[in-house]
ZADREN-656448 format. One record per residue: x, y, z of N, C-alpha, C, O in turn; residue in three letters; residue number from 1. Coordinates in Angstrom, 3 decimals, padded with zeros to 6 digits. Atoms other than C-alpha are relative to their C-alpha. Layout:
<sites>
{n.u: X n.v: Y n.w: Z ca.u: X ca.v: Y ca.w: Z c.u: X c.v: Y c.w: Z o.u: X o.v: Y o.w: Z tikol: ala doza: NUM};
...
</sites>
This chain:
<sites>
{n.u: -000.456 n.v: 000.017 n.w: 001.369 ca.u: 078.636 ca.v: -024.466 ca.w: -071.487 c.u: -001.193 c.v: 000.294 c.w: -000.907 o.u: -002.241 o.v: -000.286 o.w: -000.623 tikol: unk doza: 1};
{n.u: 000.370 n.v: -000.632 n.w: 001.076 ca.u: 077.086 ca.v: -022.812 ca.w: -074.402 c.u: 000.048 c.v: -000.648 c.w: -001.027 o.u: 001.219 o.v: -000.677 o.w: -001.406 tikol: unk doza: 2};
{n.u: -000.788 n.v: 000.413 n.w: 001.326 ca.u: 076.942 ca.v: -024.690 ca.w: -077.752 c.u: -001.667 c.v: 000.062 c.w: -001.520 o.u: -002.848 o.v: -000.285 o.w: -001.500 tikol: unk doza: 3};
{n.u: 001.384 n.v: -000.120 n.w: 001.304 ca.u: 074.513 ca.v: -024.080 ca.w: -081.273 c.u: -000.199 c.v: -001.312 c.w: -000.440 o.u: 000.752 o.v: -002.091 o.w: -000.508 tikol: unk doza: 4};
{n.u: 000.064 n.v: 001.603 n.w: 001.255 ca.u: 073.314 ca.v: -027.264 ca.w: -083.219 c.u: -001.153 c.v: 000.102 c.w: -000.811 o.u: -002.288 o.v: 000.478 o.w: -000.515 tikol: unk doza: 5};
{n.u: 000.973 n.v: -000.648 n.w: 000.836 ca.u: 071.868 ca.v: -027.083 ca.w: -086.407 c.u: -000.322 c.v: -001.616 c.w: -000.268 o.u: 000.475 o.v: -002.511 o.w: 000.012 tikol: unk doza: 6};
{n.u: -000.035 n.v: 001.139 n.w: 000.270 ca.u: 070.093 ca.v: -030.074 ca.w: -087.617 c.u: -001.544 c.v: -000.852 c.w: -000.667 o.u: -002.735 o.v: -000.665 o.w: -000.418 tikol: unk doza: 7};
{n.u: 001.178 n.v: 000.502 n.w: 001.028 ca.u: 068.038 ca.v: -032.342 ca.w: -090.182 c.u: -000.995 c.v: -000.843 c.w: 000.343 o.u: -000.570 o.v: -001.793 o.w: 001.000 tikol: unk doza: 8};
{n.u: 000.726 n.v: 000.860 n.w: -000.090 ca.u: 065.102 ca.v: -034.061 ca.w: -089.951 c.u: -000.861 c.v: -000.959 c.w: -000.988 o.u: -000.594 o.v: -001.187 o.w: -002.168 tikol: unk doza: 9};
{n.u: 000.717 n.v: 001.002 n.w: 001.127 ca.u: 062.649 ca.v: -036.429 ca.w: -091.468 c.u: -000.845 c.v: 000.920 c.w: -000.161 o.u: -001.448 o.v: 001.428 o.w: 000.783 tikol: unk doza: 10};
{n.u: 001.470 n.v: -000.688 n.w: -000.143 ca.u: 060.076 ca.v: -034.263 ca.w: -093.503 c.u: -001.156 c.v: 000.172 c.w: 000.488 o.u: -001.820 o.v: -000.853 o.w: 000.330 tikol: unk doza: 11};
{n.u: 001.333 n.v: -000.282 n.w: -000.589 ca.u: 057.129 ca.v: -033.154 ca.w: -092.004 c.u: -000.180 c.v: -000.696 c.w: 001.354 o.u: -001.287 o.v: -001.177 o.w: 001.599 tikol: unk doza: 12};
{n.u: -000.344 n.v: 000.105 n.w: -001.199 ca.u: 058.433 ca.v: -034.070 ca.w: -088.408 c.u: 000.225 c.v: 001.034 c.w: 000.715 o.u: 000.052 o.v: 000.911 o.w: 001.927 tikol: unk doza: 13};
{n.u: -000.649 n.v: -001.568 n.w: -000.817 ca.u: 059.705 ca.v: -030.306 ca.w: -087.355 c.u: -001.344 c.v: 000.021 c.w: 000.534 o.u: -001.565 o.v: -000.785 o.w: 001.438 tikol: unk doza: 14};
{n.u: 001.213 n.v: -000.254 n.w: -001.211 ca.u: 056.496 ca.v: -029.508 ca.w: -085.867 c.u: -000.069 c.v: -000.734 c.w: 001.129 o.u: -000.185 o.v: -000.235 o.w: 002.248 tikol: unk doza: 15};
{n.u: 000.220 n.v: 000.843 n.w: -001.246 ca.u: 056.290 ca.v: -032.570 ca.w: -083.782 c.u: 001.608 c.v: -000.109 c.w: 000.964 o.u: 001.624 o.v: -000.040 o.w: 002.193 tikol: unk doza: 16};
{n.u: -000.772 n.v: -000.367 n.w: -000.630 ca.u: 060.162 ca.v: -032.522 ca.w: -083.201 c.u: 000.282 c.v: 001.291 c.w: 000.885 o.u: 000.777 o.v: 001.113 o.w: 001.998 tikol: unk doza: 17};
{n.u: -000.022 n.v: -000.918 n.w: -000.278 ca.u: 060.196 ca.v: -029.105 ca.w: -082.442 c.u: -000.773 c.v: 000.173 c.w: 001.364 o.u: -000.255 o.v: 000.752 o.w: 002.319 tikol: unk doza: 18};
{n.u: 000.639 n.v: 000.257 n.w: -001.458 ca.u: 057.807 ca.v: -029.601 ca.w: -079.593 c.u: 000.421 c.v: -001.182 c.w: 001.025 o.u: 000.386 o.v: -001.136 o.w: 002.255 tikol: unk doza: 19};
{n.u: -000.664 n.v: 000.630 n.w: -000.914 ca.u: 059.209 ca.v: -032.242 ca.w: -078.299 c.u: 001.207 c.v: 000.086 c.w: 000.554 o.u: 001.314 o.v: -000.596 o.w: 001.574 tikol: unk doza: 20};
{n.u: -000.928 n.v: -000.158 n.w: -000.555 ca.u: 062.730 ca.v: -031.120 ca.w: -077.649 c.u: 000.108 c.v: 001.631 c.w: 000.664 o.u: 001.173 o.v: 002.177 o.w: 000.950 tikol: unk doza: 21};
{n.u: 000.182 n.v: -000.866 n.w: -000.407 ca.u: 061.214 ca.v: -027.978 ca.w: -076.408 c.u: 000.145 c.v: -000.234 c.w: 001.772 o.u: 000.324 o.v: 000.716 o.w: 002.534 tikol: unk doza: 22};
{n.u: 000.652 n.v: 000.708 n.w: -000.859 ca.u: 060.603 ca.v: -030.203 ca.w: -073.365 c.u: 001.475 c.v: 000.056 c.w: 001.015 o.u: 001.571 o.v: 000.281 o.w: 002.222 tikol: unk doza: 23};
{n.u: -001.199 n.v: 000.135 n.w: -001.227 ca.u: 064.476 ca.v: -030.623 ca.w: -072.281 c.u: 000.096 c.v: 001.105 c.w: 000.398 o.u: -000.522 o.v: 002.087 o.w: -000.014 tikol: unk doza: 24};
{n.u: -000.410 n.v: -001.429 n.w: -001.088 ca.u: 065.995 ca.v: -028.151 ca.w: -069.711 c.u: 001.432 c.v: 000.447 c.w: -000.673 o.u: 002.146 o.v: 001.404 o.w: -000.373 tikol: unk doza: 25};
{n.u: -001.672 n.v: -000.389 n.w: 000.217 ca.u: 069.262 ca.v: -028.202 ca.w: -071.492 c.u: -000.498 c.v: 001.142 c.w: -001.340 o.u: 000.241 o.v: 002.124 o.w: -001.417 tikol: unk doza: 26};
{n.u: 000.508 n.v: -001.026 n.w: 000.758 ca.u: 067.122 ca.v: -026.083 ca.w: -074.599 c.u: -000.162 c.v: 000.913 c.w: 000.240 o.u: -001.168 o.v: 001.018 o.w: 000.942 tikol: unk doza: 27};
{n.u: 000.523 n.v: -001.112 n.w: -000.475 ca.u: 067.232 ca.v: -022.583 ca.w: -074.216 c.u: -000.663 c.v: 000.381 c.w: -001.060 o.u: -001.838 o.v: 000.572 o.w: -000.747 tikol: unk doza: 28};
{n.u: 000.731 n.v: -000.068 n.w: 000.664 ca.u: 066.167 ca.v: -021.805 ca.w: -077.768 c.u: -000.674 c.v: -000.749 c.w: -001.261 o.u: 000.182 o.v: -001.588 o.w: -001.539 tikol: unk doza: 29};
{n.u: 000.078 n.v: 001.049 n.w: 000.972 ca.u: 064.862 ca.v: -023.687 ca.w: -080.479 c.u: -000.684 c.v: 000.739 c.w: -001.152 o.u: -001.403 o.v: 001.631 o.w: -000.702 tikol: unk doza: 30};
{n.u: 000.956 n.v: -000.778 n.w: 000.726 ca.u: 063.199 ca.v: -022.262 ca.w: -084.106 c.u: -000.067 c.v: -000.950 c.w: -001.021 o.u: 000.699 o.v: -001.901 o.w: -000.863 tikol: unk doza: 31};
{n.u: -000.149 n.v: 000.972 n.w: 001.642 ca.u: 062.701 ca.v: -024.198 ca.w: -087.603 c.u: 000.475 c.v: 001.319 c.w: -000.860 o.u: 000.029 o.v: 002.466 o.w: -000.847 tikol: unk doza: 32};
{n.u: -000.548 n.v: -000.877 n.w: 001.497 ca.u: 064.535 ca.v: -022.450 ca.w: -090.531 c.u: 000.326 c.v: -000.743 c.w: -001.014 o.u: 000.733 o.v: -001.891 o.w: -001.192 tikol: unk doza: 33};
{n.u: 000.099 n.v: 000.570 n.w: 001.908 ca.u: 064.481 ca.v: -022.816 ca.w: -094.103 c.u: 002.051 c.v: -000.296 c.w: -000.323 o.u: 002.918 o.v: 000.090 o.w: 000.460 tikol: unk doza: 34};
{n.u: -001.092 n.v: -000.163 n.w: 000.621 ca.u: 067.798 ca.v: -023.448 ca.w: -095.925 c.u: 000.808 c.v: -001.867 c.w: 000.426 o.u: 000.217 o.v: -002.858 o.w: 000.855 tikol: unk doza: 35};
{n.u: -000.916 n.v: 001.611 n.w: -000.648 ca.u: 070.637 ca.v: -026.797 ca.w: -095.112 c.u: -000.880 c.v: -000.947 c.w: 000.788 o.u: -001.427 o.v: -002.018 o.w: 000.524 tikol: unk doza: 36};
{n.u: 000.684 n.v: 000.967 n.w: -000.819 ca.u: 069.162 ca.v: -027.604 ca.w: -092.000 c.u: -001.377 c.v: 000.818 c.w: 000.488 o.u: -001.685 o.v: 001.968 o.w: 000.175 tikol: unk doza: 37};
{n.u: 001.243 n.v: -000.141 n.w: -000.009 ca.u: 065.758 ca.v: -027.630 ca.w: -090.593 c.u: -000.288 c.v: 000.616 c.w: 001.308 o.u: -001.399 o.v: 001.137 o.w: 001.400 tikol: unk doza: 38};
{n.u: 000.086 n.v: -000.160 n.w: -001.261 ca.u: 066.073 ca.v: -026.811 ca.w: -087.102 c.u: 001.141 c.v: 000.455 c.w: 000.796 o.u: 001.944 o.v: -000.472 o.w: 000.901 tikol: unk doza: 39};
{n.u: -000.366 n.v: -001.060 n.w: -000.942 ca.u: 067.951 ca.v: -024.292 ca.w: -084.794 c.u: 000.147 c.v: -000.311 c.w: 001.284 o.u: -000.887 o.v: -000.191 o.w: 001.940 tikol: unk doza: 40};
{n.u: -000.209 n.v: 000.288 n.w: -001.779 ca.u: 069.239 ca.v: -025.247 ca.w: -081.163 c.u: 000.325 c.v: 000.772 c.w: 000.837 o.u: 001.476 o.v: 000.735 o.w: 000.403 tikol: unk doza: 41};
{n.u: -000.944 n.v: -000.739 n.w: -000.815 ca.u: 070.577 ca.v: -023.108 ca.w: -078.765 c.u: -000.010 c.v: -001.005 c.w: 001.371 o.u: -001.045 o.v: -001.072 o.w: 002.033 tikol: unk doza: 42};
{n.u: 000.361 n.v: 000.538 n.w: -001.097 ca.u: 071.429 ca.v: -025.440 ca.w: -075.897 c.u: 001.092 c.v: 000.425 c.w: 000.946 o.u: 001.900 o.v: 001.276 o.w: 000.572 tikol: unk doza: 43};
{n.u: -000.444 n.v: -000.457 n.w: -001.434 ca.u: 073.040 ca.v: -025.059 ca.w: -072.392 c.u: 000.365 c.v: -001.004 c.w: 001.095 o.u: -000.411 o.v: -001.954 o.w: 000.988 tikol: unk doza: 44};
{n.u: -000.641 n.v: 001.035 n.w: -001.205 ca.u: 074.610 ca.v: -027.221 ca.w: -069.428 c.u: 000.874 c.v: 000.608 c.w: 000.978 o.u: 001.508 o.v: 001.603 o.w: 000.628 tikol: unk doza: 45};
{n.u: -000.861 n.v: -000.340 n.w: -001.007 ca.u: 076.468 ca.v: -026.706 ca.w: -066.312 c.u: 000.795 c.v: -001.254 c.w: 000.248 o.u: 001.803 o.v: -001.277 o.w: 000.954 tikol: unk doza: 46};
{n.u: -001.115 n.v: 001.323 n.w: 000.028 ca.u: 077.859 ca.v: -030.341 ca.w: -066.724 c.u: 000.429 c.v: 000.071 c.w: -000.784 o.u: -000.028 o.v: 000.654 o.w: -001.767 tikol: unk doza: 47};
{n.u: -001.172 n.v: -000.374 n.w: 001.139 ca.u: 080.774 ca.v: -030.576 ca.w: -068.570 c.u: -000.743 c.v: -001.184 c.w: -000.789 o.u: -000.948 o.v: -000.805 o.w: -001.942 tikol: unk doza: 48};
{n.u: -000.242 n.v: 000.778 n.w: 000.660 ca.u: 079.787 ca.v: -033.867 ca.w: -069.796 c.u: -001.894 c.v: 000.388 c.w: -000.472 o.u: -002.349 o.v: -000.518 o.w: -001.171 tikol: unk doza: 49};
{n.u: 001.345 n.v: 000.034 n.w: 000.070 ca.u: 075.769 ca.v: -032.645 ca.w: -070.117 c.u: -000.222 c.v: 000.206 c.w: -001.580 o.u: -001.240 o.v: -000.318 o.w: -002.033 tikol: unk doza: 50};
{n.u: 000.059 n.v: -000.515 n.w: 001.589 ca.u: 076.345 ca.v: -031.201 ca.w: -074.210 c.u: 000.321 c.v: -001.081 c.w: -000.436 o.u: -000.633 o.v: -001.383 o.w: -001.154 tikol: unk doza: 51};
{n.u: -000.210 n.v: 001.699 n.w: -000.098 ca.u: 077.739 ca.v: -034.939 ca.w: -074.603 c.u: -000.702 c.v: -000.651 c.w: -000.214 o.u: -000.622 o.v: -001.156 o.w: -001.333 tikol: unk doza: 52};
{n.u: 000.375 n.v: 000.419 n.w: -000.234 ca.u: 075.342 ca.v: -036.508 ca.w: -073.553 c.u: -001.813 c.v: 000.503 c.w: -000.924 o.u: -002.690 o.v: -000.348 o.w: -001.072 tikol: unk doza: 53};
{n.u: 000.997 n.v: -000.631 n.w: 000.403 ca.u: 072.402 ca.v: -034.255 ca.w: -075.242 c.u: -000.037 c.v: -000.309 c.w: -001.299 o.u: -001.117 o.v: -000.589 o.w: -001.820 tikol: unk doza: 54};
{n.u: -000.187 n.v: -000.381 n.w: 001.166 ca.u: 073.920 ca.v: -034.179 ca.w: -078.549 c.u: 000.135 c.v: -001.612 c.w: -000.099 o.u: 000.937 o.v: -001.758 o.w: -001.021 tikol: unk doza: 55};
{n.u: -000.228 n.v: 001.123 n.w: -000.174 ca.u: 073.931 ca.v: -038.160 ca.w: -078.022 c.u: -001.557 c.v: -000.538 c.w: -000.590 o.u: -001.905 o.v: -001.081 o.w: -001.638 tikol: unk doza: 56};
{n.u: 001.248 n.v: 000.186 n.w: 000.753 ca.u: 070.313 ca.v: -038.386 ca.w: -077.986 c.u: -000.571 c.v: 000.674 c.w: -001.231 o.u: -001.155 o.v: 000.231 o.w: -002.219 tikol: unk doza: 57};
{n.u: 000.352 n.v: -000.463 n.w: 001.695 ca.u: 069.659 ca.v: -036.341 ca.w: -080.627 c.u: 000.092 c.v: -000.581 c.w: -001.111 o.u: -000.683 o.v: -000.802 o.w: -002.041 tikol: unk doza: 58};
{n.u: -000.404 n.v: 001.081 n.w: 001.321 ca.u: 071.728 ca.v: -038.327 ca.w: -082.728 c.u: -000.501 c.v: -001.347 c.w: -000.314 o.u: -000.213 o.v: -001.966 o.w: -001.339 tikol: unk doza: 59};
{n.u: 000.533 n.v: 001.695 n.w: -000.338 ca.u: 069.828 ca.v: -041.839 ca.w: -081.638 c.u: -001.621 c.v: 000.025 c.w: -000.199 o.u: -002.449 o.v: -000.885 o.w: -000.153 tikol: unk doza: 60};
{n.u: 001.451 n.v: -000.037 n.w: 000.417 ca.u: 066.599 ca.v: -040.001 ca.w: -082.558 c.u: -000.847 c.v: -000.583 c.w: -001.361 o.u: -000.206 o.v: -000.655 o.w: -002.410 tikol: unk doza: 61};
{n.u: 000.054 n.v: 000.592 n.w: 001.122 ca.u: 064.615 ca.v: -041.492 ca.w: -085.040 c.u: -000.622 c.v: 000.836 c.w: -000.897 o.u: -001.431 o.v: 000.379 o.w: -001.704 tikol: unk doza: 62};
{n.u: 000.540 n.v: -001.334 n.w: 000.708 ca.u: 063.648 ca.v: -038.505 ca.w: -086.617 c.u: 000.676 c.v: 000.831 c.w: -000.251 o.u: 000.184 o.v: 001.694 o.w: -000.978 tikol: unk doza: 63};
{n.u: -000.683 n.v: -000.630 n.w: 000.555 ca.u: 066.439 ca.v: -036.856 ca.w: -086.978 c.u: 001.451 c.v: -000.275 c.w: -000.826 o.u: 002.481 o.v: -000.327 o.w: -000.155 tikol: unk doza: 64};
{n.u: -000.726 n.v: 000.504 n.w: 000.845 ca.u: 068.662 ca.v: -037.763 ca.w: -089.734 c.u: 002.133 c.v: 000.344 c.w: -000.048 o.u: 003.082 o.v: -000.331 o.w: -000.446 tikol: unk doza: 65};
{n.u: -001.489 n.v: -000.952 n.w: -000.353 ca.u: 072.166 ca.v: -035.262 ca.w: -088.869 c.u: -000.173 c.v: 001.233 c.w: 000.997 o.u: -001.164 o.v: 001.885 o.w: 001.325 tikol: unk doza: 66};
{n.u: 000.343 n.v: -001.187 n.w: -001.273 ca.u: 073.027 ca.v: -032.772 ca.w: -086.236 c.u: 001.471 c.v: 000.777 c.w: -000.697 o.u: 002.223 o.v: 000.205 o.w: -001.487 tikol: unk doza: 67};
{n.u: -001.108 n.v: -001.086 n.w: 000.265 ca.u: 075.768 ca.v: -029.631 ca.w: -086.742 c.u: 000.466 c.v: 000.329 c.w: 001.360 o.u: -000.262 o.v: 001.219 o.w: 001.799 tikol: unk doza: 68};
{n.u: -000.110 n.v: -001.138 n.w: -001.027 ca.u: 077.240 ca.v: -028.501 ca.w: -083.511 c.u: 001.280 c.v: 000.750 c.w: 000.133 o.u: 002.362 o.v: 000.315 o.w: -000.259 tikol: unk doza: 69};
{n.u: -001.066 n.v: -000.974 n.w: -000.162 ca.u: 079.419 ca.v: -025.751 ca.w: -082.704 c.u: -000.147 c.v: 000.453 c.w: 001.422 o.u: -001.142 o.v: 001.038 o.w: 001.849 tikol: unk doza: 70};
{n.u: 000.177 n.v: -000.189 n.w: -001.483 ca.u: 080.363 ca.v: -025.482 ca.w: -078.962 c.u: 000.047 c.v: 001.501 c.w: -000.063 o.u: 000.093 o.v: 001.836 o.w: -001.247 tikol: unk doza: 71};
{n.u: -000.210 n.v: -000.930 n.w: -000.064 ca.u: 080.628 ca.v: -021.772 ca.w: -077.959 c.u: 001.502 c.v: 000.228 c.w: 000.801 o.u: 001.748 o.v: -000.375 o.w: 001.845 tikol: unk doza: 72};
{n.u: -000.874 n.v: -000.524 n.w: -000.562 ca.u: 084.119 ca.v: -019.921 ca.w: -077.324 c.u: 000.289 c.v: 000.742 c.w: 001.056 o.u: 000.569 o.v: 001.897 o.w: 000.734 tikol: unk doza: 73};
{n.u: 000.090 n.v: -001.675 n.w: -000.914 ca.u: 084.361 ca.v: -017.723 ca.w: -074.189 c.u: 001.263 c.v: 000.722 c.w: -000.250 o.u: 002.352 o.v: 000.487 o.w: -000.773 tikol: unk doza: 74};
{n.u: -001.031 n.v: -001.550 n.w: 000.142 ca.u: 086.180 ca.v: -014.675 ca.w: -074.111 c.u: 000.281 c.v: 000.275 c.w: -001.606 o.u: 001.444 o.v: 000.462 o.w: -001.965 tikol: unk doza: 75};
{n.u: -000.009 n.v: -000.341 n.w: 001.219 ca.u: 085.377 ca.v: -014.035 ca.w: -077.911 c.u: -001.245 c.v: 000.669 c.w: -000.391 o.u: -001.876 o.v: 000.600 o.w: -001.446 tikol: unk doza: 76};
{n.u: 001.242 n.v: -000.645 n.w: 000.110 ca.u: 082.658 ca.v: -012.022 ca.w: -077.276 c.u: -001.183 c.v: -000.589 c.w: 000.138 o.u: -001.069 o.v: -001.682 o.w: 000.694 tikol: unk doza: 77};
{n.u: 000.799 n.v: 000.730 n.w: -000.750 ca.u: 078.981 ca.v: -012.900 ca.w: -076.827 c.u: -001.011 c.v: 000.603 c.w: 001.331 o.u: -000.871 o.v: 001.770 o.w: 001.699 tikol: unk doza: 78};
{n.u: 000.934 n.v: -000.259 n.w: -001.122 ca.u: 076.428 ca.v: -012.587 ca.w: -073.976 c.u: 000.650 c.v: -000.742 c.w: 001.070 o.u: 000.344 o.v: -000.264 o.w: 002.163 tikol: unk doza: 79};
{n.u: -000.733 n.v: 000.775 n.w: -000.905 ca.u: 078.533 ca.v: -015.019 ca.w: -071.925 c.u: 001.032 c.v: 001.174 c.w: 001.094 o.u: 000.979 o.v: 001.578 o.w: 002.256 tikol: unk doza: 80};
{n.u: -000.582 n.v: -001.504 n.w: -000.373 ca.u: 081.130 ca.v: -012.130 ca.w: -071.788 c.u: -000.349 c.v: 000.793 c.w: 000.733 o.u: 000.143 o.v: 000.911 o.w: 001.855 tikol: unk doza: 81};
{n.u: 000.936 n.v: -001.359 n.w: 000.005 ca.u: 078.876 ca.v: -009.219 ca.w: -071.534 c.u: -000.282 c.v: -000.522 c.w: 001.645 o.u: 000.150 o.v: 000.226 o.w: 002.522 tikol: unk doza: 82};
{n.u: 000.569 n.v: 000.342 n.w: -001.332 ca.u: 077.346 ca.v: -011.285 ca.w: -068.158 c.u: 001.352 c.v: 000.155 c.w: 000.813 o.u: 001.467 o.v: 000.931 o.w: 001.762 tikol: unk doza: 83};
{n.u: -001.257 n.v: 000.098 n.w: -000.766 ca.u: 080.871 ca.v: -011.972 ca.w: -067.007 c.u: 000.632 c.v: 001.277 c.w: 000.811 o.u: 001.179 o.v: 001.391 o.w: 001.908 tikol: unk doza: 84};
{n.u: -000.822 n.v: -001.495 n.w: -000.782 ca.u: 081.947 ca.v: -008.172 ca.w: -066.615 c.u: -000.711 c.v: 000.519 c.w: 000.131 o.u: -000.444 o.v: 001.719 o.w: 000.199 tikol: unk doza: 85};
{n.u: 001.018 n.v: -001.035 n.w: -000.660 ca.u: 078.762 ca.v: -007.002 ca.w: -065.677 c.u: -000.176 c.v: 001.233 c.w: -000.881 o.u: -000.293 o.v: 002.358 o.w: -000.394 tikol: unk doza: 86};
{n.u: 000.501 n.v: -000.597 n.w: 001.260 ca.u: 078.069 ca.v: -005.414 ca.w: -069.120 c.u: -001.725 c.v: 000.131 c.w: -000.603 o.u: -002.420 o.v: 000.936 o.w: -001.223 tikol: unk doza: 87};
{n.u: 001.742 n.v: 000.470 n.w: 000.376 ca.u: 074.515 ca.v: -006.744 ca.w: -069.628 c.u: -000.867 c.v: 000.912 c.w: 000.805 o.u: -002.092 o.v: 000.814 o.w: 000.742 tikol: unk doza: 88};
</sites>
C-alpha cells in the first residue's frame, strides 16, 4: 500500500524531524515544503495494517502537531499501474 501524508510540526524541528523519520523503512520519500504543512511523506507497506500503525506514531510524536493522509487508489493511474502492466 501506497499512501501521501502531509504534516505539521513544531518550528524549527523539520531538520531534526526530517532526519529522523528518514530512518523508517516504511519512508520512501520525504522533503520539507513551504505552504499549510511543513513536511512531505511518501510512505509504503506490504502490511495491510503497517500504514496504521505508522501513521500512529507519527501522531504520538512530540514534535509533530497534525498529520494529512491520503491513502493511494489503484487502478487510477500512477506508477503502481504503470509497474502492474509492465509500462515502466
Amino acid at each position: 500500500m501506497q499512501t501521501y501524508i502531509l504534516l505539521n510540526c513544531n518550528t524549527g524541528s523539520e531538520i531534526g524531524l526530517i532526519s529522523e523519520l528518514k530512518k523508517f523503512p516504511e519512508v520512501s520519500e520525504i522533503n520539507g515544503i513551504w505552504g499549510k504543512y511543513d513536511i512531505f511523506l511518501k510512505v509504503c507497506s506490504d502490511d495491510p495494517d503497517g500504514i496504521d500503525k505508522f501513521v500512529s506514531k507519527l501522531r504520538n510524536h512530540k514534535e509533530i502537531s497534525n498529520t494529512y493522509t491520503m491513502p493511494v487508489l489503484y487502478g487510477q493511474g500512477g506508477s503502481i499501474d504503470e509497474l502492474e502492466s509492465g509500462r515502466k
